[in-house]
C-alpha positions in Angstrom: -38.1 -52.3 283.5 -40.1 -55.5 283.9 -44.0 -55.3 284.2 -46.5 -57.3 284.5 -49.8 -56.1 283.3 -53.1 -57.7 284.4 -55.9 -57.4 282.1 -59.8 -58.6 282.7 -60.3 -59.1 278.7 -57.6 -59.7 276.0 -57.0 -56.0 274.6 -57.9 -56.7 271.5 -59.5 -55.4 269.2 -59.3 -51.9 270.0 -62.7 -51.0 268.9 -64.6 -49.9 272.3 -63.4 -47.5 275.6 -62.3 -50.7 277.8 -60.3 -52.7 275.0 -59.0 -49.4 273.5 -57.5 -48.1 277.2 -56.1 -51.2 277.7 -54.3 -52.1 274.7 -52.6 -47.9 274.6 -50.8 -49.3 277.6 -50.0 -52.4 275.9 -48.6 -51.0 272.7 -46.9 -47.8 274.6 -44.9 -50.3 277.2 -43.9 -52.3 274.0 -43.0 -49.1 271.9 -40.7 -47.6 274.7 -38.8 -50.9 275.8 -40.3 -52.5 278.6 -40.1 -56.1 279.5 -43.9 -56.7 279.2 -45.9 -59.8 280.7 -49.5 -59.6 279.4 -51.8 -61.8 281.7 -55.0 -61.3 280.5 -58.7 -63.3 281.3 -60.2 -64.3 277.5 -63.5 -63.8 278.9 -67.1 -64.9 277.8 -68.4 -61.7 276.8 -65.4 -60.5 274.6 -63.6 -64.1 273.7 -61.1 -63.5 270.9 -59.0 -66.4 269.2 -55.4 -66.1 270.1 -54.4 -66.5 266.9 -56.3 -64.0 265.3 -54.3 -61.6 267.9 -51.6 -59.3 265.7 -47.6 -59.4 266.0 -47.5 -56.9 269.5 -49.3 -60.1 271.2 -47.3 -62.7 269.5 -43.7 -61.4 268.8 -43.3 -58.0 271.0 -44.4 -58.8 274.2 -44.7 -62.4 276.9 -48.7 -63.0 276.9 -50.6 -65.2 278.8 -53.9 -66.0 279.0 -56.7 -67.7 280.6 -60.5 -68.5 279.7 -62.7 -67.5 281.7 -66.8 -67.8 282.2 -67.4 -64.4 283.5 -71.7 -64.3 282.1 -74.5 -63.0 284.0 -76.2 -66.5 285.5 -79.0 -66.1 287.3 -78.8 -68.4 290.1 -75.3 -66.9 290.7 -76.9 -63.6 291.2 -79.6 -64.9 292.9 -77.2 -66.6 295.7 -75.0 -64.0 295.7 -77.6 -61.6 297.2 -77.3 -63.5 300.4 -73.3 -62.8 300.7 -71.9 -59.2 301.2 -69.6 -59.7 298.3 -70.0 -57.5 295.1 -71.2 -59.6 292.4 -69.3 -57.3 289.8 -66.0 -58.5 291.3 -67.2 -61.9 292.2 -67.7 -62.6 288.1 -64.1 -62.5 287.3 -62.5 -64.5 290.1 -60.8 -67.8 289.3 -59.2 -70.6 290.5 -57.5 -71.4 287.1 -56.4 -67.4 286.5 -55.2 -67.4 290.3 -52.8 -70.3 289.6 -51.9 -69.0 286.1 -51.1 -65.4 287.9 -48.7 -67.6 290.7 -47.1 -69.7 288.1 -46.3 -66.1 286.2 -44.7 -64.1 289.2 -43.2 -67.0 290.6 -40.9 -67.6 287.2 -39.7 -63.8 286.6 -38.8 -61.1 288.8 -41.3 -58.1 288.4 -40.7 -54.6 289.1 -44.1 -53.5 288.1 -47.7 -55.1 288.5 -50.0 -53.2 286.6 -53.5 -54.0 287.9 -55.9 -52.9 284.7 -59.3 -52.2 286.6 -60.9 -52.6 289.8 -61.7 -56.2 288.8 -58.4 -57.7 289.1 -58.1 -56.3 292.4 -59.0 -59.5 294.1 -56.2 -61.0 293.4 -53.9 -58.7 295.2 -53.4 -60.6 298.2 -52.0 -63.6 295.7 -49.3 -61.0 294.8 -48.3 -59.8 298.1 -47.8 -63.5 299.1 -45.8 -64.5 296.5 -44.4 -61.0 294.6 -42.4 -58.1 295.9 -43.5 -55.8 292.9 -44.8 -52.3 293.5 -49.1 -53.2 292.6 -50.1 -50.1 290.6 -54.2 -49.7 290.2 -54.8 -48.1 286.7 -58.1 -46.8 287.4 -59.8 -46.1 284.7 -63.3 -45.4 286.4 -64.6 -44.9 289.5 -66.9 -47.7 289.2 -69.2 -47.8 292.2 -70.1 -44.0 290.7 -71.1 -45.5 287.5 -73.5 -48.0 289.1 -74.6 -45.1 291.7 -75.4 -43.1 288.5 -77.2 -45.6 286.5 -79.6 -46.1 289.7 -80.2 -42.6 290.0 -81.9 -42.2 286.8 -84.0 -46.0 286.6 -87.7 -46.0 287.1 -88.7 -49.1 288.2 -88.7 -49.2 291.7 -87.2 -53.4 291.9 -84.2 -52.4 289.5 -83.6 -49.4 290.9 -83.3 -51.0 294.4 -80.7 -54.0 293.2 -78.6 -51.4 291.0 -78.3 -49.2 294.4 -77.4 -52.9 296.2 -74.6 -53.6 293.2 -73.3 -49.8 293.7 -72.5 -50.1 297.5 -71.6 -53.3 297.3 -68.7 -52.3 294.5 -68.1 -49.4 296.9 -67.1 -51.4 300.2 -65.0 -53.3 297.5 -63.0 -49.8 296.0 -63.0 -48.5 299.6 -60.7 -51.3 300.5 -58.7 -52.2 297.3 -57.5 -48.8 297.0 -55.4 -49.0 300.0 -54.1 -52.1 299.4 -51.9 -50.8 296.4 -48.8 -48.9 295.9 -49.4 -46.3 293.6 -53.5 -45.2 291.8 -53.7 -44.1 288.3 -56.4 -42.1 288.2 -57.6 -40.9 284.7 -58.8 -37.5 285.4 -58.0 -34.5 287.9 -61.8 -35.6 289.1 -61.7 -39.3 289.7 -58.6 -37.9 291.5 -60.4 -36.1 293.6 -63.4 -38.7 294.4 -60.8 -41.3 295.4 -59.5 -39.4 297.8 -62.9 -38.2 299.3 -63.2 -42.5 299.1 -60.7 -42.5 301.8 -57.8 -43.3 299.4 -54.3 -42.7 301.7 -52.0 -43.8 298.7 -50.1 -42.1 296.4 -51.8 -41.5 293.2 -50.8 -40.1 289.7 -53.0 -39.1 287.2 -52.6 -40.8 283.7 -55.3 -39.6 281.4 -56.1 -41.5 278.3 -54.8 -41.0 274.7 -54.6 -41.5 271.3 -52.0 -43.0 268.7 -51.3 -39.9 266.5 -50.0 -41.5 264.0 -54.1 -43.9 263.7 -56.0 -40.5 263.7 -55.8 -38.9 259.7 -58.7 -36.1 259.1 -60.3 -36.9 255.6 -62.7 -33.5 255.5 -63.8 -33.9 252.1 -65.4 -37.5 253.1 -67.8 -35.6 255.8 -71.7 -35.9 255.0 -72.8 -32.4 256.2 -75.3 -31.8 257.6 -75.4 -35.2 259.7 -75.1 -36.7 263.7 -73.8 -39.6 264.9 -73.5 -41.8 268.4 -70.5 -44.4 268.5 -69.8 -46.5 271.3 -70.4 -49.8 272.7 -74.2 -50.6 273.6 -73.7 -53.1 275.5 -72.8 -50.7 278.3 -76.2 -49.4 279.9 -74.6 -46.1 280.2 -74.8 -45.7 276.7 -77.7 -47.3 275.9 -79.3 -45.0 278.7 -78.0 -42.4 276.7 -79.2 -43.1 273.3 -82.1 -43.5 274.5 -82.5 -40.4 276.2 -81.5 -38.6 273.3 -84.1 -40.3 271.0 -86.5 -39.4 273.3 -86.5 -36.0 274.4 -84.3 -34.6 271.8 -84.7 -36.2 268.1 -88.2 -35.1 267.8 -88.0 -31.4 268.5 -84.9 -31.4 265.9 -86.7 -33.1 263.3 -89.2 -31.3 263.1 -86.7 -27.9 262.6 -84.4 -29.9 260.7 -86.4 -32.7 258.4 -83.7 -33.8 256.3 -80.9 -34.3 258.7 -79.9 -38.0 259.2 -78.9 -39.5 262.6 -76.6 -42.6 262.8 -76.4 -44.7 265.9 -73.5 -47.1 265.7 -71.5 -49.6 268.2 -70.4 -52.9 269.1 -73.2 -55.5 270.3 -75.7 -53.7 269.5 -79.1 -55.1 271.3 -81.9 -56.4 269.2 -84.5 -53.9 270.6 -82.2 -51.2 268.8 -82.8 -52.7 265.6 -86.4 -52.0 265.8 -86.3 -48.6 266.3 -88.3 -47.0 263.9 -88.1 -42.8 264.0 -88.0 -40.8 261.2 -84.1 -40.0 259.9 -82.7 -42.4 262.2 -80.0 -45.2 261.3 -79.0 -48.1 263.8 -75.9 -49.6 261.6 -74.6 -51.7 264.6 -71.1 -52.3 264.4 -68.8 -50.4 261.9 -65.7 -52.3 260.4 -63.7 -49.0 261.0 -64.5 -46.3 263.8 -62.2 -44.1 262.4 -63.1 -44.4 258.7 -67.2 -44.1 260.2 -66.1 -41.1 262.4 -64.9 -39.3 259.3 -68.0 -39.7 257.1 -70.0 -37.6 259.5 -70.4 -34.0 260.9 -71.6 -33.7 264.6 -70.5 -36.2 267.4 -73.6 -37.1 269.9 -72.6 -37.8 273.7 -75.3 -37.8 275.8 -74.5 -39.2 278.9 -76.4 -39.3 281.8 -74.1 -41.6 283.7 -70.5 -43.1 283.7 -67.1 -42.2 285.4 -63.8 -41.8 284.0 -62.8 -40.5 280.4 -64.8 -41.0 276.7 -62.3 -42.8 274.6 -64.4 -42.0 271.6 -64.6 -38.2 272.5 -60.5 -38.0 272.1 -60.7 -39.8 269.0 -63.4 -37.9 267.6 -61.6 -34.5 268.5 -58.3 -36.3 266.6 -60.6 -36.7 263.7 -61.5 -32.7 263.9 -64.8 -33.4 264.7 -67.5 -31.3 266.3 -68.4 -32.5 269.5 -71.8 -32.4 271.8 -71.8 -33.4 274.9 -73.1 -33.7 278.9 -71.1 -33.0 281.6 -71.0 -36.0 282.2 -69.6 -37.2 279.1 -66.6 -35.0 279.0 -65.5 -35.4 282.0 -61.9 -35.9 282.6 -61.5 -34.1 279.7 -59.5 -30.7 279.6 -61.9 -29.4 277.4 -63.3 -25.4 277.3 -67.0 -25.4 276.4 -68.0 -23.8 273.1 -64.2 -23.3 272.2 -63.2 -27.2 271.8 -66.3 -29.1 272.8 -70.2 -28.3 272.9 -71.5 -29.0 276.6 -75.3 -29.7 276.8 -77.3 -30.7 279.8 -80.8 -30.5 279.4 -82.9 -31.6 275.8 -83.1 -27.9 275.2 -79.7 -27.4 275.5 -79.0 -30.1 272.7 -81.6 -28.6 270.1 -80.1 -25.5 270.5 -76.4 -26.5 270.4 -77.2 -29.0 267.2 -78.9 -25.7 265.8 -76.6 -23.6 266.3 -74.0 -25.5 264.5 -75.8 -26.4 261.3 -77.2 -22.4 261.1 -73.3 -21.9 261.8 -70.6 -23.2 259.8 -67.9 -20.7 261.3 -68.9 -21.9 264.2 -68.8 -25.7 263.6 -65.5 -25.8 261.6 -64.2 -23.7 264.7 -64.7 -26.3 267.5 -63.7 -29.3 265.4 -60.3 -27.5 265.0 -59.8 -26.4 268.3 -60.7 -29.9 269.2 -58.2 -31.7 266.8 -55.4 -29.3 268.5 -56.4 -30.3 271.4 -56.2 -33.9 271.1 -53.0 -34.3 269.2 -51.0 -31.6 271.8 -52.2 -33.0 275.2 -53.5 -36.5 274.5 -50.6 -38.3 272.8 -50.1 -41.8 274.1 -46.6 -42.2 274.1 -45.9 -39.1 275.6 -48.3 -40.1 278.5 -46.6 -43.7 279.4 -43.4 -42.0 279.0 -44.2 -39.8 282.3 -45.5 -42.9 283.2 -42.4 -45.0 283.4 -40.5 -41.9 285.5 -43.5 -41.8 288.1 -42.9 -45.9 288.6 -38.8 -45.1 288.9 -39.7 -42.5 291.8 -41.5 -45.7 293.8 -39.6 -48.6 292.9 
């Protein structure tokens, strides 16, 4: 099978949700034979030098790429507010990756155009005009519901009002673009669900994340217990929302029952104000050379989100690292998870003292869900195994 997969970053490295999602399906079409065409945008915000890019990119698979300027710019924004076009899309389109992207379908015959993301999908009228391929949307959010939930919970009244503008905006843009494909890869039963309360008439498959096995070794004896930690990019406001949530309406309370625990805050781009934090017991490390050696130093994994669509990369791999994990709702969603058995749900602060509680008072309890949660992680999130039902699902439509 030939595909060509369409990426709005290079997927590389693997160290945060986006990059990690993108490069399993990357590695997985490589790993099980397919002809793979990797055109991908090396973008401001996460430019990598080719040639610090592993083998996969330069001796398994055909990749392409193209820089692009996709930064915030004021006057963009500003001018933009007088157009009905979503500014979220409007960031990655390009002249140069729109001529790279006809250059690439006219020279080889594609059975498969995997869009990675809503923010490719302006370029799908491009491949109509000049590719046969079945387009398949791998969605891995629903992103208008991330902006609608970031809104809900901003104060200031001016913010508040231009995050609700971006939302709808991004909306009338996933409204349309998800009828103009052949097949949707949802990544959970409920992003399923919301696409087709969207209006979605297409057929869609759902494709949850995973994890390499094989990356994901348990190293018990080098876990500082009792301890917390938070891992994941912060330069997504979701999570930074989140951290700071948790700092302030939860660390306090369990502070002051547990004095000596430590909390450790770590993640890619970290923002200066982080660094200035100053609360008793709390570490901001930034970024770690090694999520996996980091996840395995400490005891109870933080995830308290308060907005975001789609799946938690880092929850799957810190239940492939055994790990004891407490999260909203929100955060584990897309997850086929059973509260208190292989995860810790918590909604409210209260909820989250008493959960962190009653897993330091309990150590029964703690091992428990870190094992149910390694079982479940390695038995129902294997990568491979996913893109291999993957590949039949694109023989039923081609």
């Amino acid at each position: 099978m030939r595909i060509l997969q369409i990426t709005n970053r290079i997927p590389y490295p693997p160290k945060d949700g986006g990059a990690i999602g993108y490069y399993n399906f990357t590695k997985s079409y490589a790993e099980l034979g397919v002809d793979l065409t990797l055109l991908s945008m090396n973008t401001s915000k996460h430019y990598i030098d080719i040639e610090d890019l592993p083998d996969l990119f330069r001796k398994e698979i055909d990749l392409r790429v193209v820089d692009i300027d996709n930064r915030i710019k004021p006057k963009d924004a500003a001018l933009n507010l007088f157009t009905k076009k979503s500014y979220n899309i409007q960031r990655f389109e390009s002249y140069e990756f729109a001529e790279k992207l006809i250059e690439t379908i006219k020279e080889k015959d594609f059975d498969i155009i995997h869009l990675d993301s809503l923010f490719v999908c302006s370029y799908i009228p491009i491949i109509r005009e000049h590719s046969k391929a079945k387009i398949v949307l791998r969605a891995h959010n629903v992103e208008y519901l991330i902006w609608e939930r970031i809104a809900a919970v901003e104060t200031k009244k001016v913010k508040k009002a231009y995050l609700n503008l971006l939302a709808r905006r991004l909306k009338a843009f996933e409204e349309q673009a998800i009828n103009e494909v052949d097949l949707i890869l949802p990544i959970s039963e409920i992003d399923r669900q919301i696409l087709i309360d969207l209006g979605c008439k297409q057929p869609q498959h759902v494709v949850t994340a995973g994890i390499d096995s094989q990356k994901f070794i348990r190293v018990p004896e080098a876990t500082e217990f009792p301890s917390i930690f938070h891992l994941g990019s912060l330069d997504w406001i979701p999570n930074q929302q989140a951290v700071k949530w948790f700092l302030n309406e939860v660390w306090n309370d369990i502070n002051l029952k547990f004095p000596d625990l430590k909390l450790y805050i770590a993640g890619r781009n970290t923002p200066d104000e982080f660094f200035k934090i100053e609360m008793p017991n709390v570490e901001i490390l930034g970024e770690v050379e090694s999520a996996v050696d980091f996840i395995n130093t400490k005891a109870i994994m933080i995830v308290p989100l308060l907005s975001g669509s789609g799946m938690r990369l880092k929850i799957l791999e810190g239940m492939a690292l055994g790990k004891t994990i407490i999260s909203t709702s929100i955060g584990a969603e897309g997850i086929e998870y059973e509260n208190n058995k292989n995860i810790i749900i918590a909604d409210t602060p209260k909820a989250f003292v008493e959960s962190i509680s009653k897993c330091l008072n309990d150590k029964a309890f703690y091992n428990s869900i870190g094992e149910n949660a390694w079982t479940l992680a390695h038995e129902t999130y294997n990568n491979n195994k996913i893109v291999e039902r993957l590949l039949k699902a694109y023989k039923s439509i081609l």
